[in-house]
FIDRENNU-296139 format. One record per residue: chain; residue number from 1; x, y, z of N, C-alpha, C, O in turn; residue in three letters. Coordinates in steps of 0.1 Angstrom, whole numbers, plus 5000, padded with zeros to 4 digits. Example, Ala and Ser with C-alpha at 12.3 -4.5 7.8 and 13.67 -1.06 7.14 Angstrom:
% FIDRENNU-296139
{chaine=A | num=1 | n_x=5132 | n_y=4943 | n_z=5078 | ca_x=5123 | ca_y=4955 | ca_z=5078 | c_x=5132 | c_y=4967 | c_z=5078 | o_x=5142 | o_y=4967 | o_z=5085 | residu=ala}
{chaine=A | num=2 | n_x=5128 | n_y=4978 | n_z=5071 | ca_x=5137 | ca_y=4989 | ca_z=5071 | c_x=5129 | c_y=5000 | c_z=5079 | o_x=5134 | o_y=5011 | o_z=5080 | residu=ser}
% end
This chain:
% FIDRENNU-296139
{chaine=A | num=1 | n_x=4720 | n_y=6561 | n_z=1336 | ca_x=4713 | ca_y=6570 | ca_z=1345 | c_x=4718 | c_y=6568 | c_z=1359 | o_x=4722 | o_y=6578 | o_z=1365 | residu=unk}
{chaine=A | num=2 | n_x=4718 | n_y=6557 | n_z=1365 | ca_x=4723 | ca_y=6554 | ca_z=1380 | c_x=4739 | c_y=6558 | c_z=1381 | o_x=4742 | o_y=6559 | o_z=1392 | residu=unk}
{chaine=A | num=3 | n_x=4747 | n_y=6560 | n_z=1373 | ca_x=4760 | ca_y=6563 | ca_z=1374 | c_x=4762 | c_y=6576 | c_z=1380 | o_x=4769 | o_y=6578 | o_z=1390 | residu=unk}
{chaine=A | num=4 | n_x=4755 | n_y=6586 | n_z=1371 | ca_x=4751 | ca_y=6601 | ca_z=1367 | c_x=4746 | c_y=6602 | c_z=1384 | o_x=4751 | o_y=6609 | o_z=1392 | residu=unk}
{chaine=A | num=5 | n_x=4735 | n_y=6594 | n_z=1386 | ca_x=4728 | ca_y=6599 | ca_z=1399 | c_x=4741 | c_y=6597 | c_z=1408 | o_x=4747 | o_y=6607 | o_z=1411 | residu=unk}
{chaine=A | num=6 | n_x=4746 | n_y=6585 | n_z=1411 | ca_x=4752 | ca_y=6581 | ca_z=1419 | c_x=4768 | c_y=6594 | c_z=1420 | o_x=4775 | o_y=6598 | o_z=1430 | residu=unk}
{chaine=A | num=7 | n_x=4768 | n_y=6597 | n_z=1403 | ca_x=4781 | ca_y=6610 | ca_z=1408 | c_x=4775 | c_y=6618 | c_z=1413 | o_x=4781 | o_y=6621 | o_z=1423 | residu=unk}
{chaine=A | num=8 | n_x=4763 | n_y=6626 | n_z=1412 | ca_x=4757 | ca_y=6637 | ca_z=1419 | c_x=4755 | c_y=6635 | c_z=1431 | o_x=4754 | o_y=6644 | o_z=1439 | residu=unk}
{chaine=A | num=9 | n_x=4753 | n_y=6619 | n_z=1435 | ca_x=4752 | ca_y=6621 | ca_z=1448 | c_x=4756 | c_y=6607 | c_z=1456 | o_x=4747 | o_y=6599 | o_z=1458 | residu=unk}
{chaine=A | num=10 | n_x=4766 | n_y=6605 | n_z=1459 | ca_x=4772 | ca_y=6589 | ca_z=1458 | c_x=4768 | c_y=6582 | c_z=1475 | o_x=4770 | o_y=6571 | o_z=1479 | residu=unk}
{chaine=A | num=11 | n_x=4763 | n_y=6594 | n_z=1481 | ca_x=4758 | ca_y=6589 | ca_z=1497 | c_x=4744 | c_y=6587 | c_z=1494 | o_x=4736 | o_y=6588 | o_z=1503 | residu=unk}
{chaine=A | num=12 | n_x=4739 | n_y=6583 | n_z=1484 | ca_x=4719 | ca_y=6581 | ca_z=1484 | c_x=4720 | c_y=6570 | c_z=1470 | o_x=4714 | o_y=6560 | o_z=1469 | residu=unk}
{chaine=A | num=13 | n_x=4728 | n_y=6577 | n_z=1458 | ca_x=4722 | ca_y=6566 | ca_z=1446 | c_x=4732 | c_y=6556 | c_z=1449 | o_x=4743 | o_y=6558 | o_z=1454 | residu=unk}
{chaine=A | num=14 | n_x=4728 | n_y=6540 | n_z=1443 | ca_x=4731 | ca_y=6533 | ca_z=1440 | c_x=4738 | c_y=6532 | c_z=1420 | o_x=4733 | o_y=6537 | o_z=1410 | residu=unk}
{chaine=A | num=15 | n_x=4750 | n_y=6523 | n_z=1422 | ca_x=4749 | ca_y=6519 | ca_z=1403 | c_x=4740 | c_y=6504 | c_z=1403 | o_x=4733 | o_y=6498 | o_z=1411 | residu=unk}
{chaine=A | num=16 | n_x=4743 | n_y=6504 | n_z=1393 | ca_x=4736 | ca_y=6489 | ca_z=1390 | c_x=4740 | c_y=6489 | c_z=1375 | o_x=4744 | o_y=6500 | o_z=1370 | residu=unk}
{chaine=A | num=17 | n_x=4740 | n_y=6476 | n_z=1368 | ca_x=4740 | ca_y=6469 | ca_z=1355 | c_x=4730 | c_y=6458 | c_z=1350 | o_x=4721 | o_y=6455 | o_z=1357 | residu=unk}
{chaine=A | num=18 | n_x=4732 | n_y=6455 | n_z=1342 | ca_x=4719 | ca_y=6444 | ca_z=1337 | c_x=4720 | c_y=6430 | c_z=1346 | o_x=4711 | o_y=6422 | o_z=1348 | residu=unk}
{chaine=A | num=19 | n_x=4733 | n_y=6430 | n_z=1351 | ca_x=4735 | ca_y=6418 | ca_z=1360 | c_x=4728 | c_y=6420 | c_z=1370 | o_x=4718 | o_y=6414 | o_z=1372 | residu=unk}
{chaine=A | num=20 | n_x=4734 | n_y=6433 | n_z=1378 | ca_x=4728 | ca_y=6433 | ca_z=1391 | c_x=4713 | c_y=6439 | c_z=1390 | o_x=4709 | o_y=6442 | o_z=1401 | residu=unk}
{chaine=A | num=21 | n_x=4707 | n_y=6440 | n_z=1381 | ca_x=4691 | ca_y=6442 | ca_z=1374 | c_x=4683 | c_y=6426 | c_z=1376 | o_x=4672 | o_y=6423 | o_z=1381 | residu=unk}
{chaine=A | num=22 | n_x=4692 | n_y=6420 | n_z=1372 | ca_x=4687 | ca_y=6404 | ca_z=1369 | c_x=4688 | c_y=6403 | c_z=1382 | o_x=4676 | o_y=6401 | o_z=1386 | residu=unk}
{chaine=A | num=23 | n_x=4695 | n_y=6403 | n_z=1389 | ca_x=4696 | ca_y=6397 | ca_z=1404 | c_x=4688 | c_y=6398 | c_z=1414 | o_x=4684 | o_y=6391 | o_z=1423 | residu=unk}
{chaine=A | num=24 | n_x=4685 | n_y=6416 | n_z=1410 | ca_x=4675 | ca_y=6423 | ca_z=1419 | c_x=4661 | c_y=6419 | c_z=1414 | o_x=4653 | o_y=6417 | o_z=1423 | residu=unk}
{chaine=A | num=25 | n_x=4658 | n_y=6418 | n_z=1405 | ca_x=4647 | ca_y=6414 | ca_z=1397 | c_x=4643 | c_y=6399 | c_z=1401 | o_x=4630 | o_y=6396 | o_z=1400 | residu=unk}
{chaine=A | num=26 | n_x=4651 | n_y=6387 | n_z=1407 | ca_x=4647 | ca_y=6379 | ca_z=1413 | c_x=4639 | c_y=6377 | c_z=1425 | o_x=4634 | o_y=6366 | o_z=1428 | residu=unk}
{chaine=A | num=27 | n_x=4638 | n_y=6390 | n_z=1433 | ca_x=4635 | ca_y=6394 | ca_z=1443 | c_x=4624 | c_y=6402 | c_z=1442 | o_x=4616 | o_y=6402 | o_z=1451 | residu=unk}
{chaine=A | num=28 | n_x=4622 | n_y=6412 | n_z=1429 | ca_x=4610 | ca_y=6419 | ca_z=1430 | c_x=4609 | c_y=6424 | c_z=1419 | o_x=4615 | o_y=6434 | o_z=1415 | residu=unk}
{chaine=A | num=29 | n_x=4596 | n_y=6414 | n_z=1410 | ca_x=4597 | ca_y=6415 | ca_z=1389 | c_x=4596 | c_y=6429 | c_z=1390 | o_x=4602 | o_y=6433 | o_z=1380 | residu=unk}
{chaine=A | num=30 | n_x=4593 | n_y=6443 | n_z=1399 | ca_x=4595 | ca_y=6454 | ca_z=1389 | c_x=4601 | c_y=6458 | c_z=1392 | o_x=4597 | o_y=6470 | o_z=1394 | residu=unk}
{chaine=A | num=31 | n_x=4611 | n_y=6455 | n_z=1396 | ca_x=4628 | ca_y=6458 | ca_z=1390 | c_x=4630 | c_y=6455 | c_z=1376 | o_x=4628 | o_y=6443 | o_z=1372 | residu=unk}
{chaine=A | num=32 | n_x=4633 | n_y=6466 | n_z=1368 | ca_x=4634 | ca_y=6463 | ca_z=1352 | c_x=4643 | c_y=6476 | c_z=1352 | o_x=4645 | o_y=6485 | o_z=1361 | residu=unk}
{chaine=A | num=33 | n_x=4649 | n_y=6476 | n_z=1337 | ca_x=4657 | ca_y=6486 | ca_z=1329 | c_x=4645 | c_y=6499 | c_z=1328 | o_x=4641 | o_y=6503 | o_z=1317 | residu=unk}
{chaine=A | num=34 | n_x=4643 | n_y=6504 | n_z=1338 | ca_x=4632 | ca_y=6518 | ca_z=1336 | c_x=4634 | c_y=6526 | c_z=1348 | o_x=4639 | o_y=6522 | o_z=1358 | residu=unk}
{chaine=A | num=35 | n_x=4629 | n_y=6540 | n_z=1344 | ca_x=4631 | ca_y=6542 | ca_z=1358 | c_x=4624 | c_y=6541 | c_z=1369 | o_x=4629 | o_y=6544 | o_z=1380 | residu=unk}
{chaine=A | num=36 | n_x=4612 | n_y=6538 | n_z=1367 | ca_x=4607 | ca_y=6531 | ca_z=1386 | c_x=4609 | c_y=6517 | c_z=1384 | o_x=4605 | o_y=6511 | o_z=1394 | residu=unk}
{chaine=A | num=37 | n_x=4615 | n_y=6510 | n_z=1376 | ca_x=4624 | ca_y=6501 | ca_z=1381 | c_x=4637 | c_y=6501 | c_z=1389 | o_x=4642 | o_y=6491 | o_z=1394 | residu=unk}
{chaine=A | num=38 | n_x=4644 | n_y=6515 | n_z=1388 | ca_x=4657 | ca_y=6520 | ca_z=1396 | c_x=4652 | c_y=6523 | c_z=1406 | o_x=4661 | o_y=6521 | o_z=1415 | residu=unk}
{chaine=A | num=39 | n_x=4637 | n_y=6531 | n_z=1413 | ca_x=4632 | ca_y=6534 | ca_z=1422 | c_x=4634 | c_y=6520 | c_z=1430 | o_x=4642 | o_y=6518 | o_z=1439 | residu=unk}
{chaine=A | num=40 | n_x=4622 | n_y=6510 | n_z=1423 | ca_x=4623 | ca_y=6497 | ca_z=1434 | c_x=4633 | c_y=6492 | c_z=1436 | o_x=4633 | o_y=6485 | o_z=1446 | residu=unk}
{chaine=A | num=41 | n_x=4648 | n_y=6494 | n_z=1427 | ca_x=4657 | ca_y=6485 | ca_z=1434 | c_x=4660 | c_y=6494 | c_z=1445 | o_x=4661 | o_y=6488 | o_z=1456 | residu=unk}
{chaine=A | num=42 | n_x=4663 | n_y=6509 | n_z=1444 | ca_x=4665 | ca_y=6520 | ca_z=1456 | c_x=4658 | c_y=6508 | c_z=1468 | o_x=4664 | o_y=6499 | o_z=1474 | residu=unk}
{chaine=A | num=43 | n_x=4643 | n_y=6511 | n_z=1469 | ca_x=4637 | ca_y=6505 | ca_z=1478 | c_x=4642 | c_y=6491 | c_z=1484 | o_x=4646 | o_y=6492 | o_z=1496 | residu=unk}
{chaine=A | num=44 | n_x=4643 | n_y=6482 | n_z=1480 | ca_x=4650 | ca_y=6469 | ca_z=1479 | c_x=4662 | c_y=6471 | c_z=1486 | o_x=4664 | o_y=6466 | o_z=1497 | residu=unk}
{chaine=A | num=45 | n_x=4670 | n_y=6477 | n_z=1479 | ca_x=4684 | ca_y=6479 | ca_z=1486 | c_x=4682 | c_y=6484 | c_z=1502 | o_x=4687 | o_y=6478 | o_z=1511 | residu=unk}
{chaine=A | num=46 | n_x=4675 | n_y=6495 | n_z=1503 | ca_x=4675 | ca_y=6498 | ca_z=1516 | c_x=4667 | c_y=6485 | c_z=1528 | o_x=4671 | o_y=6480 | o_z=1538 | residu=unk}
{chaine=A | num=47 | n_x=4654 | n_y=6483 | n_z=1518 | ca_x=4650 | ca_y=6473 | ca_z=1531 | c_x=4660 | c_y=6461 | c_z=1532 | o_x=4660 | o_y=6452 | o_z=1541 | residu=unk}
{chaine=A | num=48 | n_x=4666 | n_y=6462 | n_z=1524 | ca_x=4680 | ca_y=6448 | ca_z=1526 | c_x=4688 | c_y=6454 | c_z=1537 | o_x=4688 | o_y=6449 | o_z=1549 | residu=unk}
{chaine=A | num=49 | n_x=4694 | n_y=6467 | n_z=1534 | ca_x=4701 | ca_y=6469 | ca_z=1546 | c_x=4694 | c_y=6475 | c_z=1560 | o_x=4700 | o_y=6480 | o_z=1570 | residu=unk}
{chaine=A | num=50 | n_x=4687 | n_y=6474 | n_z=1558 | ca_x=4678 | ca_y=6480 | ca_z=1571 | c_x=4674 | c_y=6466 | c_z=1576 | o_x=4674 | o_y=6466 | o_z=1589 | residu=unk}
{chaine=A | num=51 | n_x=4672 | n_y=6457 | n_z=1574 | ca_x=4676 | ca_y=6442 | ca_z=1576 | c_x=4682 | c_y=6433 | c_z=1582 | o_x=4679 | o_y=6423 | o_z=1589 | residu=unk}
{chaine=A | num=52 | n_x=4694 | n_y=6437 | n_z=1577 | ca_x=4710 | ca_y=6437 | ca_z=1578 | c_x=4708 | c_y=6444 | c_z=1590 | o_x=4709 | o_y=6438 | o_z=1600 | residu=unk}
{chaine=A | num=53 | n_x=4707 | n_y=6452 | n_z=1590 | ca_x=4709 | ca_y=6463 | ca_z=1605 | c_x=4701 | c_y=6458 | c_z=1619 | o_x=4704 | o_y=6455 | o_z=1631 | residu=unk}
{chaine=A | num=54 | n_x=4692 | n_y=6457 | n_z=1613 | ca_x=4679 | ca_y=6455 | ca_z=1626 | c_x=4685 | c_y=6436 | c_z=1632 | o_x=4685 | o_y=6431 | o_z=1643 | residu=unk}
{chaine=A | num=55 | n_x=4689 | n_y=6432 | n_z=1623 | ca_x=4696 | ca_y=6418 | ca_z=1627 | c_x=4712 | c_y=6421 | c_z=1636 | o_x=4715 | o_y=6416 | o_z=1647 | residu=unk}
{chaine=A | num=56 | n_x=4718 | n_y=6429 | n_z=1630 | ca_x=4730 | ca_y=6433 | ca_z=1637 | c_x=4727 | c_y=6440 | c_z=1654 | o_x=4735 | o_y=6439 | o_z=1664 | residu=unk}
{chaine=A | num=57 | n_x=4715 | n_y=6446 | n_z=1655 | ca_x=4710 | ca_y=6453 | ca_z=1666 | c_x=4706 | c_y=6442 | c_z=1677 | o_x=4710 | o_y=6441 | o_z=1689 | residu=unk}
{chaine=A | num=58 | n_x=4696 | n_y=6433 | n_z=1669 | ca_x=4697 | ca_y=6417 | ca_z=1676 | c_x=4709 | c_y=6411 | c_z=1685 | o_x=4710 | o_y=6406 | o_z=1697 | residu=unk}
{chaine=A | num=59 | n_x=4718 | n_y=6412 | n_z=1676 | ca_x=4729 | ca_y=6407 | ca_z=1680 | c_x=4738 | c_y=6411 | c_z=1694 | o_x=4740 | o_y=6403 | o_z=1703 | residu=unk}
{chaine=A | num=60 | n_x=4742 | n_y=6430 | n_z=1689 | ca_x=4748 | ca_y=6436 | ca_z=1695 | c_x=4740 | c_y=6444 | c_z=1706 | o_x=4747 | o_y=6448 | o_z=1716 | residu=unk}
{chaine=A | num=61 | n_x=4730 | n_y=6447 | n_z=1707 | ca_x=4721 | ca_y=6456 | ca_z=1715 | c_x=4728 | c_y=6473 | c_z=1710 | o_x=4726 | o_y=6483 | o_z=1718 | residu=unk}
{chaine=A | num=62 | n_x=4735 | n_y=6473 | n_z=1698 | ca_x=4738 | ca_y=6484 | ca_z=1695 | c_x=4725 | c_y=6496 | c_z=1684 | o_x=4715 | o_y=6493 | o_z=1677 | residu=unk}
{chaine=A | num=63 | n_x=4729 | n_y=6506 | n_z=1687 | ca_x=4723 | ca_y=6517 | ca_z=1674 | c_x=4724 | c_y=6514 | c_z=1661 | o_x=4734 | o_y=6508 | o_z=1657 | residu=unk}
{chaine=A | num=64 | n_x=4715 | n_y=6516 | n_z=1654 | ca_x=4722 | ca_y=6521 | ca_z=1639 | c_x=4729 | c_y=6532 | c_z=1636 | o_x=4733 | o_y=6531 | o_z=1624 | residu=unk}
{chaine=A | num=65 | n_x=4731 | n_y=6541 | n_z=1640 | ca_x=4738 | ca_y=6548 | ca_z=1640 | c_x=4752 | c_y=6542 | c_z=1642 | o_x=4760 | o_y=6545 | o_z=1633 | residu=unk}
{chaine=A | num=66 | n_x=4755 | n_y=6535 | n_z=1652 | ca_x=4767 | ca_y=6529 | ca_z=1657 | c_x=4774 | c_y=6520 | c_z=1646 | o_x=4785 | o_y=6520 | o_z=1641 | residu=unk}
{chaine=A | num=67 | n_x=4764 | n_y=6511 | n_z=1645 | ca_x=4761 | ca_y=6499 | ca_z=1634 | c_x=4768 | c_y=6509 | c_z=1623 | o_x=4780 | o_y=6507 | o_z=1619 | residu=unk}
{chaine=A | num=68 | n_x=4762 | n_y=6517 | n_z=1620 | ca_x=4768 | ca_y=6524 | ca_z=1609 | c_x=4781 | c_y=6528 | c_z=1606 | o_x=4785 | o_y=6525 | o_z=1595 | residu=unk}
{chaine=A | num=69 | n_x=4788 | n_y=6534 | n_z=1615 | ca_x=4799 | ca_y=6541 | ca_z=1617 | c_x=4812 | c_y=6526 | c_z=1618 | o_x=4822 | o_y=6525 | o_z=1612 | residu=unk}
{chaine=A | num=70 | n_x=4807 | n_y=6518 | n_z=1628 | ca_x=4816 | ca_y=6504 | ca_z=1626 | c_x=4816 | c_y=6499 | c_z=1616 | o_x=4826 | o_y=6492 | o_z=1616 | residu=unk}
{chaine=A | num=71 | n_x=4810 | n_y=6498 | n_z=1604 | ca_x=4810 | ca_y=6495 | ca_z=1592 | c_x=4811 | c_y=6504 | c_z=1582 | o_x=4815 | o_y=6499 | o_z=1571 | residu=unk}
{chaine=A | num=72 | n_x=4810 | n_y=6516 | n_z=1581 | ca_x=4818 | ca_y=6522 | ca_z=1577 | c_x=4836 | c_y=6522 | c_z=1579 | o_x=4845 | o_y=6522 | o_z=1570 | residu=unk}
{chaine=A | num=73 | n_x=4837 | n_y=6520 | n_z=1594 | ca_x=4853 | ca_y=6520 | ca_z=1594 | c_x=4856 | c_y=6505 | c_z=1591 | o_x=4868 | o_y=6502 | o_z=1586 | residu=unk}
{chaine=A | num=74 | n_x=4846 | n_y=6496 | n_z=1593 | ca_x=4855 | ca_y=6482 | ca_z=1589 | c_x=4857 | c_y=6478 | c_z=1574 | o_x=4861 | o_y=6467 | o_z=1570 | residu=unk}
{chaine=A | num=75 | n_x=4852 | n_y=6492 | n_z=1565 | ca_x=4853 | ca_y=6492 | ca_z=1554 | c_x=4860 | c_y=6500 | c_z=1549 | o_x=4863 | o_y=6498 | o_z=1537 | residu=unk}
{chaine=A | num=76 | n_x=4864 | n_y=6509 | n_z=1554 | ca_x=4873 | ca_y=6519 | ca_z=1553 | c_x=4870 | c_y=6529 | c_z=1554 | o_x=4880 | o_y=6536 | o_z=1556 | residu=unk}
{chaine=A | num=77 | n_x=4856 | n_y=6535 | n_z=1554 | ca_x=4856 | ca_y=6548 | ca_z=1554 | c_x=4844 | c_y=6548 | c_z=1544 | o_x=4837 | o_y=6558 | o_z=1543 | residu=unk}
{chaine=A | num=78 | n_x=4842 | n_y=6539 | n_z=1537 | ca_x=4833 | ca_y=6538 | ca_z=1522 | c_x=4821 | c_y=6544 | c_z=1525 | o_x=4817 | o_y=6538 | o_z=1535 | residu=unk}
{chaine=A | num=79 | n_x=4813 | n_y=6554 | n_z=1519 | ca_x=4799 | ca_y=6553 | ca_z=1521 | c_x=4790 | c_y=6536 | c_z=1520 | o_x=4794 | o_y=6525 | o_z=1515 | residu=unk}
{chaine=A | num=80 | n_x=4779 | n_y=6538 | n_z=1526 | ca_x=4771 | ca_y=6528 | ca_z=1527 | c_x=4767 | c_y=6524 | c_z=1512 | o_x=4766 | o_y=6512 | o_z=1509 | residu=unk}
{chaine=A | num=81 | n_x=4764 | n_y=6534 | n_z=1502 | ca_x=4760 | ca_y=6528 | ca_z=1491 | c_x=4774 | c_y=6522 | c_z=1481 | o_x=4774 | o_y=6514 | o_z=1472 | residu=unk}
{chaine=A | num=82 | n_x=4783 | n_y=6527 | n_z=1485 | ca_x=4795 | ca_y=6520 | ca_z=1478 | c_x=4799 | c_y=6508 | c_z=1485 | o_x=4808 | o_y=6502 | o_z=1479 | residu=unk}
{chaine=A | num=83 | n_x=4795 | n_y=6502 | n_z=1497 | ca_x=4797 | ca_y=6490 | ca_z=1502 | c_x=4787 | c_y=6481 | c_z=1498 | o_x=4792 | o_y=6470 | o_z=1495 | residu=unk}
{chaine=A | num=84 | n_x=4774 | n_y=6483 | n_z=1495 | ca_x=4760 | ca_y=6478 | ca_z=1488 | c_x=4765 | c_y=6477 | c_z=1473 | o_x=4764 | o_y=6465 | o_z=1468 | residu=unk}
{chaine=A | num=85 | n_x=4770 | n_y=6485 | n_z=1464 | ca_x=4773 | ca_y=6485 | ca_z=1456 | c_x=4787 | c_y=6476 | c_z=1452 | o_x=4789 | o_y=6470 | o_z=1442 | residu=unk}
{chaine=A | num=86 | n_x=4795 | n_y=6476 | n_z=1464 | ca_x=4803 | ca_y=6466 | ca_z=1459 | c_x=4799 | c_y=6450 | c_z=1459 | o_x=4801 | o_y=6441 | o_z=1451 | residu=unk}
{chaine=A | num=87 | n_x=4791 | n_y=6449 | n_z=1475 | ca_x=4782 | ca_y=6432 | ca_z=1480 | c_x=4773 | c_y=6434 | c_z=1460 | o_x=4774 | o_y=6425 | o_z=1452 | residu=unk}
{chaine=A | num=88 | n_x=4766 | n_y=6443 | n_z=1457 | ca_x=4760 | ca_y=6440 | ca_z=1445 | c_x=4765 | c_y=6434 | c_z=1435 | o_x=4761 | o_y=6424 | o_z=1429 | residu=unk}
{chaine=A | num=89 | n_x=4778 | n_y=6442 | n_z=1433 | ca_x=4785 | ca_y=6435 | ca_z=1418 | c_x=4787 | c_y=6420 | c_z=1421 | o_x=4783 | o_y=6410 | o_z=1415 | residu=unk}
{chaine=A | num=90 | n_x=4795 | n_y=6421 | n_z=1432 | ca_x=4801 | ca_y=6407 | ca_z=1439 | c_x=4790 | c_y=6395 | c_z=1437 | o_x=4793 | o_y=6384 | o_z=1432 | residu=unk}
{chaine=A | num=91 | n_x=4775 | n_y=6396 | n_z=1442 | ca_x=4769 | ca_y=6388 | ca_z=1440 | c_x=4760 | c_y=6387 | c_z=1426 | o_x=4751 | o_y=6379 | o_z=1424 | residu=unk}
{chaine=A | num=92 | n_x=4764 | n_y=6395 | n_z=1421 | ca_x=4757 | ca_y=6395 | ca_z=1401 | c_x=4761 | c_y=6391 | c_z=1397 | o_x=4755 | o_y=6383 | o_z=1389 | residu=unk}
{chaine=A | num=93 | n_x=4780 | n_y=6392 | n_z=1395 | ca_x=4790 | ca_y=6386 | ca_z=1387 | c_x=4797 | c_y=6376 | c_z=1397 | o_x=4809 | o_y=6373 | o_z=1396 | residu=unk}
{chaine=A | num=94 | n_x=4790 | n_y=6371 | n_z=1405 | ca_x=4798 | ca_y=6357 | ca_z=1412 | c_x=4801 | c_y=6348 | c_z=1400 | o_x=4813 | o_y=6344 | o_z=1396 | residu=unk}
{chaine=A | num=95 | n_x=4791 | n_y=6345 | n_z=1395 | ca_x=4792 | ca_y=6331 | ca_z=1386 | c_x=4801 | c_y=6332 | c_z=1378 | o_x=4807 | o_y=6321 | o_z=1375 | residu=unk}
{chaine=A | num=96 | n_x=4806 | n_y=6347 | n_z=1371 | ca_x=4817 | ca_y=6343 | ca_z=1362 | c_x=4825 | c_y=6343 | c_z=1366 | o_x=4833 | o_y=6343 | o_z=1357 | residu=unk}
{chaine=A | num=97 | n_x=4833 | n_y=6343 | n_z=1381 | ca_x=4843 | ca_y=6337 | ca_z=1387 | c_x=4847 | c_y=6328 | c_z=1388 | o_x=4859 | o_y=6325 | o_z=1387 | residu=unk}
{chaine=A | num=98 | n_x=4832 | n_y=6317 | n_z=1392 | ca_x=4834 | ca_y=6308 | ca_z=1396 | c_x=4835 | c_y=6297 | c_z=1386 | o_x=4835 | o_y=6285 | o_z=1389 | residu=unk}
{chaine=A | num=99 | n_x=4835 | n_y=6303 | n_z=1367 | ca_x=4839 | ca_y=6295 | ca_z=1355 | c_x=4851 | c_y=6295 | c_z=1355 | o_x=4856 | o_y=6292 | o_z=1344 | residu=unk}
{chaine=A | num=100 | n_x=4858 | n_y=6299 | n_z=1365 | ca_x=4877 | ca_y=6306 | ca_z=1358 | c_x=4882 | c_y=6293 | c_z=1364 | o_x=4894 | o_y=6291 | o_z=1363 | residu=unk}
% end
């Protein structure tokens, strides 16, 4: 289902897998395989980066808007949920890296 959303709209949905389900689920039990469990991870993900943001604003005395666009380019260009989506997999599937 999150794939589907995510092709119809790759600037708002997130993907996810059972990994990154487990992960998110450490953070907030109804996160589950349903779909207002895909809702709360939506939720989750954003107050994570709105987090991320409001900390970077700390920092820089910058916008988010600004925040935005520098991280976009220091990523290449990626939308925001494909940069989330990559920090996601990255930290779901760390551990089987770190068996190699």
């Amino acid at each position: 289902m999150s794939k589907i959303l995510h092709l119809l709209n790759p600037e708002i949905f997130l993907t996810w897998d059972s990994d990154i389900r487990k992960t998110y689920n450490k953070k907030n039990k109804w996160i589950r395989d349903a779909p207002e469990g895909y809702l709360e991870f939506l939720k989750e993900a954003r107050k994570e980066l709105k987090e991320a943001f409001e900390e970077r604003q700390k920092q820089t005395g910058k916008e988010f808007d600004e925040i935005e666009r520098e991280t976009r380019w220091r990523y290449k260009n990626k939308t925001l949920a494909r940069i989330i989506d990559e920090y996601n997999w990255m930290e779901a599937h760390a551990k089987s890296f770190s068996k190699q």
